[in-house]
C-alpha positions in Angstrom: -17.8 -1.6 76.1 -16.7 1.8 75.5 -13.1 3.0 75.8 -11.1 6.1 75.3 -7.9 5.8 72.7 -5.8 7.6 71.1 -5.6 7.5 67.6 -2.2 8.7 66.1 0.4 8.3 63.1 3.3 6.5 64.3 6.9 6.7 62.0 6.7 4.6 58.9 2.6 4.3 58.9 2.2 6.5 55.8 -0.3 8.3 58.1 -0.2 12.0 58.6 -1.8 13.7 61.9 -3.3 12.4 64.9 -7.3 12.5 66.4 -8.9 11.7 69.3 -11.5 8.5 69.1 -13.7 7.2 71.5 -12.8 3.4 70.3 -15.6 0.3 70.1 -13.7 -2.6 71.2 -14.9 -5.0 68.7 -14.8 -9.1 69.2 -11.3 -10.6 66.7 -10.7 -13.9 65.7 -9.1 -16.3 63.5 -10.0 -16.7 60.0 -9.6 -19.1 57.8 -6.2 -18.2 56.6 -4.5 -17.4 59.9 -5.4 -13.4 59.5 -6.5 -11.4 62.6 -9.9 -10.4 61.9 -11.9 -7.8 64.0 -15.3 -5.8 63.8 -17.1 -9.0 63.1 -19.4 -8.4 65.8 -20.9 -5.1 64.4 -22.6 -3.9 61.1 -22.1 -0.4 61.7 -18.3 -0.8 62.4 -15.7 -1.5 60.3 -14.3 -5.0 59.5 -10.3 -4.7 60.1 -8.3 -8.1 58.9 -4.4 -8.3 59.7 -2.3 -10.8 57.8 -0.3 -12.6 59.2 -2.6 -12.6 62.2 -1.2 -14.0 66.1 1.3 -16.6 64.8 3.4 -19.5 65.7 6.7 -18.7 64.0 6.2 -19.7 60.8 5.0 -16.0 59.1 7.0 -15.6 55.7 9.5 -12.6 55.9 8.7 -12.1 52.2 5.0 -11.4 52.7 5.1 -8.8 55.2 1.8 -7.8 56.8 -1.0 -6.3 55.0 -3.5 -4.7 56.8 -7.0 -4.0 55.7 -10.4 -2.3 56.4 -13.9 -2.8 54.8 -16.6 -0.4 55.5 -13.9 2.4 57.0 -10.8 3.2 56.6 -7.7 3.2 58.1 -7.0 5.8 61.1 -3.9 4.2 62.6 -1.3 1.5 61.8 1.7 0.5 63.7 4.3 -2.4 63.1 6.8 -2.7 65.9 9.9 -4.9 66.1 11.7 -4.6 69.6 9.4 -1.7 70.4 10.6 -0.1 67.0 8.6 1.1 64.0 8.8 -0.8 60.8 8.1 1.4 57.8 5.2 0.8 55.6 3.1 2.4 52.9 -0.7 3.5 53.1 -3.0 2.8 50.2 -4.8 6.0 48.3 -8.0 5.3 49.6 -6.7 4.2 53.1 -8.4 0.6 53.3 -5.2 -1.3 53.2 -1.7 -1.0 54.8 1.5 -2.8 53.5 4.4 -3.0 55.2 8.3 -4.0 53.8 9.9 -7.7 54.4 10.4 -8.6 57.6 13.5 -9.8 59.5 13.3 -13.4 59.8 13.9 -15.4 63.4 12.0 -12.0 64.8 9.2 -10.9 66.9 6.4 -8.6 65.5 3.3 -6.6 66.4 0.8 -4.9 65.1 -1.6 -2.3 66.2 -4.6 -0.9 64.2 -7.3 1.2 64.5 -10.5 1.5 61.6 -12.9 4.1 61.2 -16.8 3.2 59.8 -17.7 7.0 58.2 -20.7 6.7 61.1 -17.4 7.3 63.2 -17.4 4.2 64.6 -14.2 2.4 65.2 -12.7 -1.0 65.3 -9.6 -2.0 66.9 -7.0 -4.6 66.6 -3.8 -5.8 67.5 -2.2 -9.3 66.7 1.4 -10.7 67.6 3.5 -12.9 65.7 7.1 -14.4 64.6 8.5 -14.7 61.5 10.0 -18.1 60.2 13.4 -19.1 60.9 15.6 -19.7 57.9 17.6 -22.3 56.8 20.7 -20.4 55.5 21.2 -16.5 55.9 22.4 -14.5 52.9 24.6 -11.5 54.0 26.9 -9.1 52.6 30.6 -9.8 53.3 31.8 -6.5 51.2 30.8 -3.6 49.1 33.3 -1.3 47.7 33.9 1.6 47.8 34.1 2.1 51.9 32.0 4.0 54.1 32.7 8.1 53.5 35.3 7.7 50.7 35.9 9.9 48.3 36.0 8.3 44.9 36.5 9.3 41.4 33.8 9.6 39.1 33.7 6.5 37.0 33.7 4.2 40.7 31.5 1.3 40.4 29.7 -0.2 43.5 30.7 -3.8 43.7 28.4 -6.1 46.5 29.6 -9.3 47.6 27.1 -12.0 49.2 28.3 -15.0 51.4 26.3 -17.6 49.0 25.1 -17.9 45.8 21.7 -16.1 44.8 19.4 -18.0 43.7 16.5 -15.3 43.3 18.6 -12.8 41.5 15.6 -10.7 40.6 14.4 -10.5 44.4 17.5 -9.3 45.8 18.2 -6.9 42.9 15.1 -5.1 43.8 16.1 -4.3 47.2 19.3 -2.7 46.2 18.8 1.0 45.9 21.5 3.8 44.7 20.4 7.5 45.7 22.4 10.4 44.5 22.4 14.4 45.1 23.4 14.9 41.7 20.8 12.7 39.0 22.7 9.6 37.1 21.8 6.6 34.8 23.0 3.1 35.7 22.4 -0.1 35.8 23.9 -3.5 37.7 25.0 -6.2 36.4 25.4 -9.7 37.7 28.9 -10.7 37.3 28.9 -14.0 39.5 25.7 -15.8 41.6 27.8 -13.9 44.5 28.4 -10.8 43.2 26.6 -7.8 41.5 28.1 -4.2 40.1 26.4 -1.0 39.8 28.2 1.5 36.8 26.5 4.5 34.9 26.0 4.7 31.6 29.0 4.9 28.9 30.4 8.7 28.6 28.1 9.5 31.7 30.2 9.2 34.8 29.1 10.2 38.2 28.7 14.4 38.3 31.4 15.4 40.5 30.7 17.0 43.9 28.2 15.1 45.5 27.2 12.4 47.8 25.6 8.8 46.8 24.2 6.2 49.3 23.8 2.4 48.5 21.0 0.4 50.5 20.8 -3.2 50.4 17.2 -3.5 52.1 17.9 -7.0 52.3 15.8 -8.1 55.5 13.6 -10.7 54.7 14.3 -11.0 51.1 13.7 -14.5 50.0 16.9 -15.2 47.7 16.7 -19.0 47.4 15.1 -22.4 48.8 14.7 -21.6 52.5 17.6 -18.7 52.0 16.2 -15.1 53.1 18.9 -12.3 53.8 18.5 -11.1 57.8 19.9 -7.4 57.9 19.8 -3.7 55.9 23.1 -2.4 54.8 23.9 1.3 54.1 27.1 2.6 52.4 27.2 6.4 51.7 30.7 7.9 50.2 31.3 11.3 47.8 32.3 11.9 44.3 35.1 14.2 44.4 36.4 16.1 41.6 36.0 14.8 38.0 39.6 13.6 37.2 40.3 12.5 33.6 43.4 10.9 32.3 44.5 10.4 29.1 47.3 8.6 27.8 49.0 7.5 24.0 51.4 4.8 23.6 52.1 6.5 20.1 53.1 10.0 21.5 54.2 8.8 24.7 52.2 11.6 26.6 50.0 11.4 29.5 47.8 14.4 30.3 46.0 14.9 33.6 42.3 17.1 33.7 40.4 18.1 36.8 36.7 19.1 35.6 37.7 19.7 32.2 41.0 21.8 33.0 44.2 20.4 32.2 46.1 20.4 35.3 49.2 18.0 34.5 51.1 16.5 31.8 54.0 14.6 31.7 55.8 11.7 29.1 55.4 8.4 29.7 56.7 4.6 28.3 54.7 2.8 27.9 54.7 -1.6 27.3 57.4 -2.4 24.4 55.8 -5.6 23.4 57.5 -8.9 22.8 56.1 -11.3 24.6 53.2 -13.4 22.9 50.9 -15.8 24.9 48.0 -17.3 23.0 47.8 -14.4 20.7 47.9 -12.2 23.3 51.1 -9.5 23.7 51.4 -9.6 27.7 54.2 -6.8 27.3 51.8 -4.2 25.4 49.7 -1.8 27.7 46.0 -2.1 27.0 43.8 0.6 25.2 40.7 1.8 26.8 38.8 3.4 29.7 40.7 2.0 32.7 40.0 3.1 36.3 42.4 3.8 39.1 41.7 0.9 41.9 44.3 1.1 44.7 47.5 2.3 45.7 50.9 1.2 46.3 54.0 2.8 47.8 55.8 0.5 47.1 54.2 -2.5 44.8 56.8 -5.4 44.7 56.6 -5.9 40.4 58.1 -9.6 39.5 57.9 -11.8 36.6 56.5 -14.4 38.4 53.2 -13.8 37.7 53.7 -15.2 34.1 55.5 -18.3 35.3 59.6 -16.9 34.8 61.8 -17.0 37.8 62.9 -12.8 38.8 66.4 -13.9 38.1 66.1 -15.6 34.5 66.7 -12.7 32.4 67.0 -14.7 29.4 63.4 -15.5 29.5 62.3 -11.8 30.7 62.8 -12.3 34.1 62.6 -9.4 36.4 61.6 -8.2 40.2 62.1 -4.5 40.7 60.3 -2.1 44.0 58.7 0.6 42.6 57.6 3.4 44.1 54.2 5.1 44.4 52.4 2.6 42.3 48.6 3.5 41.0 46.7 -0.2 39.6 44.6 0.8 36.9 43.8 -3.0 35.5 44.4 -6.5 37.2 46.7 -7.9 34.4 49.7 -6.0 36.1 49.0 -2.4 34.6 50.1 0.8 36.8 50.9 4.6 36.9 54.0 4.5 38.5 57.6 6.1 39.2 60.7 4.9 37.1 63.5 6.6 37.6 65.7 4.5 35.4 63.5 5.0 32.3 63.1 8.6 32.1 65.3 8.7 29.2 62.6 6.8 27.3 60.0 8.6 28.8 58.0 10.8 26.6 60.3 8.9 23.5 59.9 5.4 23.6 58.4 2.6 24.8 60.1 0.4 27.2 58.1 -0.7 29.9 56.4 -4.6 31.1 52.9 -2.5 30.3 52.4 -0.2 32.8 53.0 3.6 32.3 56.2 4.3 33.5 56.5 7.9 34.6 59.3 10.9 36.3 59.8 9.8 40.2 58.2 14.0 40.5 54.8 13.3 38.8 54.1 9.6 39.7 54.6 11.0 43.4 52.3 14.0 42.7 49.3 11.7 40.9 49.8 9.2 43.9 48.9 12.2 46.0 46.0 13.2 43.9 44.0 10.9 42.9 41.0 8.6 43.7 40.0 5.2 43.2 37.4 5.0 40.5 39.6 8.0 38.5 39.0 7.7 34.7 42.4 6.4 33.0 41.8 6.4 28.9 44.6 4.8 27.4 44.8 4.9 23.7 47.4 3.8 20.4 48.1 0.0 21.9 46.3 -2.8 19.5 45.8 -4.4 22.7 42.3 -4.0 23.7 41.4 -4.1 27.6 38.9 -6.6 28.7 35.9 -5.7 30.4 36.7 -7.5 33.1 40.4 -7.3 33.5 40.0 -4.6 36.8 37.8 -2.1 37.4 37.6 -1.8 33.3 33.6 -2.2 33.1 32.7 0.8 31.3 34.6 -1.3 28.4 31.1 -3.1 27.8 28.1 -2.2 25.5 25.9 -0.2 27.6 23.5 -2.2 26.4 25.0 -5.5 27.2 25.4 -4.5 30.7 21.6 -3.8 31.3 21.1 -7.2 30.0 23.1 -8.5 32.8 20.6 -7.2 34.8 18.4 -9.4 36.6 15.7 -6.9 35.8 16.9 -6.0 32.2 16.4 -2.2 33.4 18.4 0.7 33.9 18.3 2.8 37.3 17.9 6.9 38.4 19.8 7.8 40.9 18.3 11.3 41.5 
């Protein structure tokens, strides 16, 4: 039987152009597999197989469909979910067709037309739904938010609702994209949380936009665990602000792509207070980043188990004024009016960089989360994990906390 179709690309086919065919309606089947199989009927057209072929729910997301020709190749391929394309890639030599995962608990067809190079065509179409999983794995937060601008040592930080099991599956569907080229890496901190950085001493460029994409649909990240949706975060690198600070000459100095715009004196943590080796009053050396703001943050001393009004022991609960965190173990940039005699002479503070009520107001105003904060002259080291502080690791002992072991281009 002879009828007329029309052979086109639709979006996400690989395909480029459209043509005219006058189409042989070959007999399809079942194979042995479950595949949709057409063209059997006729030596001199094509033989088109589709896999999964017409299904009864139980298609694996993680599979996809795969779409083949022998003795042709492809003209046309179309996936549709709820009447919408679902992207896919065309092979070199245009006898197969391979689409992404697929949504799980979801309807799918597909729609495919061969060429023989006699001209003669085959085509095929086959219907199906996916499996229905046991547990969903979904993002519940990835920082920083949609269209902020950020600083350039920000991390992207996803959270998932379970634990991964198939840390490697789920790491190759995470994609970063920037305008501006950059080499990074994530690293899995937790089974429910992963952390994109660049590399040491290469911060994001300034200027510029970067989107995140979790292509998570149909993902298989466990037993009977598949993630169900896409997520897309796209924010901008502002300007490349760098702070440096000494406990030793009590200075703080403030740079905005490479030109000094601000300096001020600071006090910084006096020390005193000894926990398992560890002075909790001395403010921490190394490359901090700025992480949220405050105006006011409520600063007490119950945090390390003394009551605010046992002064003996330390005790203390104060208000304080546009408050920048830069670490989680109670470090800010902040105003302090009553220590600006010690300010840019001694150090008096709990740890955190006590600043003039002016400045601490201005950098409130100025800066970014994911700002670069290197603190230097304490013989308290910062912890890689106390914060935002990642870029406190070995480079190379982040890409080893890669599921992949591999670093990533942004560009």
């Amino acid at each position: 039987m002879q009828r007329r179709v029309t052979a086109g690309v639709r979006a996400g086919t690989g395909l480029a152009g459209a043509v005219l065919l006058f189409a042989t309606a070959c007999s399809s089947g079942e194979d042995g597999d479950g595949a949709t199989v057409a063209g059997k009927g006729d030596a001199n057209a094509p033989q088109v197989t589709v896999n999964p072929g017409n299904g009864d729910g139980k298609a694996r997301p993680e599979a996809g469909v795969v779409v083949t020709a022998s003795g042709g190749t492809l003209e046309q391929v179309t996936l549709t979910r709820k009447g919408k394309p679902v992207e896919g890639a065309l092979s070199a030599d245009k006898t197969s067709w391979r689409s992404r995962t697929l949504r799980p608990s979801s309807q799918y067809r597909v729609d495919a037309v061969a060429k023989s190079p006699k001209g003669k065509t085959t085509t095929v179409s086959s219907t199906f739904s996916t499996l229905k999983p046991a547990s969903k794995l979904e993002i519940t937060d990835v920082t920083p938010n949609q269209n902020e601008k950020v600083g350039v040592g920000m991390p992207i930080q996803v959270t998932f609702n379970r634990a991964v099991g198939d840390r490697k599956a789920v790491e190759r569907a995470l994609e970063v994209r920037s305008t501006k080229p950059a080499t990074g890496a994530w690293y899995w901190v937790s089974d429910t949380q992963v952390i994109f950085r660049t590399k040491n001493g290469q911060y994001w460029q300034p200027n510029q936009s970067v989107t995140f994409k979790a292509r998570l649909a149909g993902v298989k990240a466990g037993k009977r665990t598949y993630g169900v949706a896409d997520t897309t975060r796209k924010f901008r690198i502002g300007n490349a602000h760098i702070i440096t600070a000494s406990t030793k000459t009590h200075r703080l100095t403030v740079k905005s792509n490479g030109k000094k715009v601000k300096s001020w004196g600071i006090s910084a943590g006096r020390g005193g207070r000894v926990v398992n080796g560890v002075d909790t009053f001395l403010t921490t050396s190394g490359v901090h980043l700025t992480m949220g703001k405050e105006n006011p943050a409520i600063m007490t001393s119950e945090w390390m188990g003394v009551k605010p009004d046992d002064k003996k022991n330390g005790g203390y609960k104060e208000v304080i004024p546009f408050a920048v965190r830069i670490s989680n173990s109670g470090e800010y940039i902040h105003s302090m009016a009553s220590t600006t005699w010690a300010q840019g002479r001694q150090n008096v503070s709990h740890g955190c960089l006590n600043s003039p009520p002016s400045a601490a107001q201005w950098f409130y105003n100025w800066s970014y989360r994911g700002d670069v904060v290197v603190i230097t002259g304490s013989k308290r080291k910062l912890a890689w994990d106390n914060g935002w502080s990642y870029f406190q690791m070995p480079w190379s002992k982040w890409v080893k906390g890669s599921a992949l072991d591999r670093t990533v281009t942004t560009g």
